[in-house]
N, C-alpha and C positions, 0 to 999 in steps of 0.2 A: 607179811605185814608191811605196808607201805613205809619209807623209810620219812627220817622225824622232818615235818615242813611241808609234806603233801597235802592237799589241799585237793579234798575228794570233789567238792564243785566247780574243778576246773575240768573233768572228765563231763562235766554235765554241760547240753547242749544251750541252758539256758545261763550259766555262770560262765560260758566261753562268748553267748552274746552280748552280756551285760560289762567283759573284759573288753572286748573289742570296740563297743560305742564310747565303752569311757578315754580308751587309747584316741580314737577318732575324735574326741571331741578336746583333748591334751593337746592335738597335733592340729588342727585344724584351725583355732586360729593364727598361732605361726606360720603354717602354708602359706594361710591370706594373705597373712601379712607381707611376705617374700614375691606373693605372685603378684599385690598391688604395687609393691614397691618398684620391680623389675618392668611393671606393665608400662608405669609411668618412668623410668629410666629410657625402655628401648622407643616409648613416643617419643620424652625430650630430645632423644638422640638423633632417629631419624629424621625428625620433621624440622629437625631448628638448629642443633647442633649439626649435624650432616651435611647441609645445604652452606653451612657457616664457613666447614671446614674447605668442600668444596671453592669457593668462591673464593677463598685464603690462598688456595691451591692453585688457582688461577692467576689470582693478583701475585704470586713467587714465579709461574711460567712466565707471564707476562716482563716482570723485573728483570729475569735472567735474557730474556732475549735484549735488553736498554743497557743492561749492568756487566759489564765485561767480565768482573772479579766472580759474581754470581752463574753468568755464563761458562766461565772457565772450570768451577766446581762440577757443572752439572753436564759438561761439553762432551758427546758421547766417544769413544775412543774410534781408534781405524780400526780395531777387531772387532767392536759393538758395530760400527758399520756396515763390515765386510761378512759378519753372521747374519746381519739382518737382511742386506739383497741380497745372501743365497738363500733364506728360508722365502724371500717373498718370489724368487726365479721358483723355487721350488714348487710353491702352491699356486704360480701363474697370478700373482698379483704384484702393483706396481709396488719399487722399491719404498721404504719409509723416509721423508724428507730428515733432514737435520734436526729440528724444530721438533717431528713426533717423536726421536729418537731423546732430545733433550724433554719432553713433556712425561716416557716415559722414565728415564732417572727418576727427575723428581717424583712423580709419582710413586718408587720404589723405594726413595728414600725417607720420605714421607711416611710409607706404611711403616718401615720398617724402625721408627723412632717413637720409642715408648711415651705416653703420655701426649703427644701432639695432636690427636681427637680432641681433648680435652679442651683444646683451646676454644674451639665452636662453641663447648658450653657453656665457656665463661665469658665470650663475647656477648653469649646470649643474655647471661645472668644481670650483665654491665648495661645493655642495651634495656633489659626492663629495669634497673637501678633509675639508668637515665630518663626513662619514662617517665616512672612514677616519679623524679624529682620535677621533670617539665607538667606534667598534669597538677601538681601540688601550686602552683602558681594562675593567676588571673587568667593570662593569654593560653596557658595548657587548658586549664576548665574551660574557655569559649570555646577550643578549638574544639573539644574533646563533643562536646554538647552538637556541636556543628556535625561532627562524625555521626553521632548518635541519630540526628536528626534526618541522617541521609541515609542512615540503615533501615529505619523505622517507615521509609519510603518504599522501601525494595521490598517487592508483593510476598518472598519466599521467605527473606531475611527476618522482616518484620511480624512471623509467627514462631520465631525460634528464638528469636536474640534478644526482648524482655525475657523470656522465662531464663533463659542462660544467663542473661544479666542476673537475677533475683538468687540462681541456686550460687552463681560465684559470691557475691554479697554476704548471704548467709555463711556459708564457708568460710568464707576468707575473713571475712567483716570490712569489705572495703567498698567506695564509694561513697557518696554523700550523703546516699540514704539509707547505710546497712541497718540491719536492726540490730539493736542492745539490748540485750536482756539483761536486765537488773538481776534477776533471782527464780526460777521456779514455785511457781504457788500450785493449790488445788483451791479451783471454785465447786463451787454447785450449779452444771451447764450440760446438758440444754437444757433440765427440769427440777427441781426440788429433787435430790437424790440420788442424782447419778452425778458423781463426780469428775473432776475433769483435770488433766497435768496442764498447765502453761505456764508462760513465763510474763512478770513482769515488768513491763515495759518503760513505765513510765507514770508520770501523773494525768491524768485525763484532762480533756478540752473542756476550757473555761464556762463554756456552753453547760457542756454537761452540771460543771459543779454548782452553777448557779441556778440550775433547772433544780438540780437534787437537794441544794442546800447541804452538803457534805461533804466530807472528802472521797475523793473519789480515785482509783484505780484505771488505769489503761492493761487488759491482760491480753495476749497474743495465744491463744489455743490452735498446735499444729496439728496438721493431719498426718497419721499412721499410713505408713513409710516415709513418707514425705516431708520432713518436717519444715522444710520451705513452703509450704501453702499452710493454708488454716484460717481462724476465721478471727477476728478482732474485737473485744467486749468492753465494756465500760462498767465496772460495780463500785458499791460503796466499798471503801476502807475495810470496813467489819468483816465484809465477805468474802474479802481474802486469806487464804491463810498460807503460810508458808510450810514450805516440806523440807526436810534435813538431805538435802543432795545438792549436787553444783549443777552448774548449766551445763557442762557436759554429760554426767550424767544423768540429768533430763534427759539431753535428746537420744543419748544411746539407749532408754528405756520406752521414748517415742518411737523411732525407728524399728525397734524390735519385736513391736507392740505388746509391750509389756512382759516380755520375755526376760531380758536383762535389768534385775533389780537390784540398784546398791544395796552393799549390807548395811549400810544405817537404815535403809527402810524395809527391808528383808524380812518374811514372818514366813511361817511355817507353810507349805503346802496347801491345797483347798482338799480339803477332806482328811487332814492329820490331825485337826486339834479331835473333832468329832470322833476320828477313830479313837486317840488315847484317850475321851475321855468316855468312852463305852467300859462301862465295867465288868473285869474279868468274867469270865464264865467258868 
């Protein structure tokens, strides 16, 4: 007799696959979420931070060779000497000047102080602080637009860097022209019947309202995956409606293609109401 708590559909090859997709799917998005995390840590590091610290490391070589106090700290010894031109007699290469002998100290001392990487990323962090404070003014936006204008020139640039412009925007929501979404609706689009998630934008162009004679609706319908493209509509007031979820999740239910539904709009499976309401046999 199996002992109390066993659990005979765990011997079975189909209650051992239905355990392990559910563990997969408990753990899976935490993974992601660690492997995006670190994905974007070891970019920031190497590509902005790295080259920061570097160059930091340079401008402290540099000072100690001007700075006598700083020289003297890093000033190699006559045994750090005296080991070095016997290992380079050794290997048939010219001795290490003074200079590479103090480049490497610092270097050693450098790795070996906790927390001083760090510095690269906070110069970095300060450095777009400072940006985004200089672009928030008159002469940053001319300049910035100038920038713009001379990328837009460059044959390879200028097929890459709108579209990158448009997906950091959405993202982020920055620049002059991000879009806002007011709120998530569902129209009736592209025909009487098939409905559609997008978000509203806005009130519609003067044009339109006085063509229509109504109020009128601006709605942003994105495209699945992508929820940076899509296509732009104008309806009356009436034909909006609004849906019980946030703009976030809209777009996690865009993105997903309708895979991830908030539970305020959440309804039963496609083929459960049907089943429970066939009557017993």
């Amino acid at each position: 007799m199996p002992f109390e708590g066993y659990d005979r559909n765990m011997s079975k090859p189909a209650g051992m696959k239905s355990r392990f997709v559910r563990g997969i799917a408990a753990l899976l998005p935490t993974l992601l979420t660690i492997w995006v995390v670190s994905t974007v840590w070891r970019f920031t590091f190497d590509t902005i931070a790295a080259p920061i610290n570097a160059s930091i490391r340079e401008a402290v070589i540099w000072t100690a060779d001007v700075l006598p106090p700083l020289r003297d700290a890093f000033q190699p010894s006559e045994e750090q000497m005296q080991l070095a031109i016997t290992r380079a007699d050794t290997r048939g290469e010219a001795p290490p000047t003074t200079t590479e002998l103090l480049t490497q100290n610092i270097d050693e001392w450098w790795s070996n102080q906790f927390g001083l990487d760090l510095i690269g990323l906070l110069v970095a962090l300060l450095g777009i602080a400072l940006l985004g404070t200089f672009l928030q003014g008159m002469l940053g936006r001319w300049v910035w637009r100038r920038f713009e204008v001379f990328l837009a020139r460059l044959p390879i640039v200028r097929a890459i860097y709108p579209s990158a412009k448009q997906l950091v925007d959405f993202v982020l929501g920055g620049g002059e022209r991000a879009m806002q979404f007011e709120r998530p609706v569902v129209i009736e689009y592209p025909r009487p019947g098939i409905w559609s998630l997008g978000f509203a934008t806005g009130s519609s162009l003067q044009t339109v309202r006085n063509l229509a004679q109504t109020d009128m609706v601006t709605v942003f319908i994105p495209n699945s995956p992508t929820p940076f493209t899509g296509f732009t509509v104008n309806l009356p007031k009436a034909e909006v409606h609004e849906v019980n979820m946030s703009v976030d999740e809209a777009i996690r239910f865009t993105i997903s293609g309708g895979v991830i539904v908030p539970e305020t709009e959440s309804s039963a499976p496609l083929g459960a109401e049907s089943a429970d309401s066939k009557p017993a046999s």
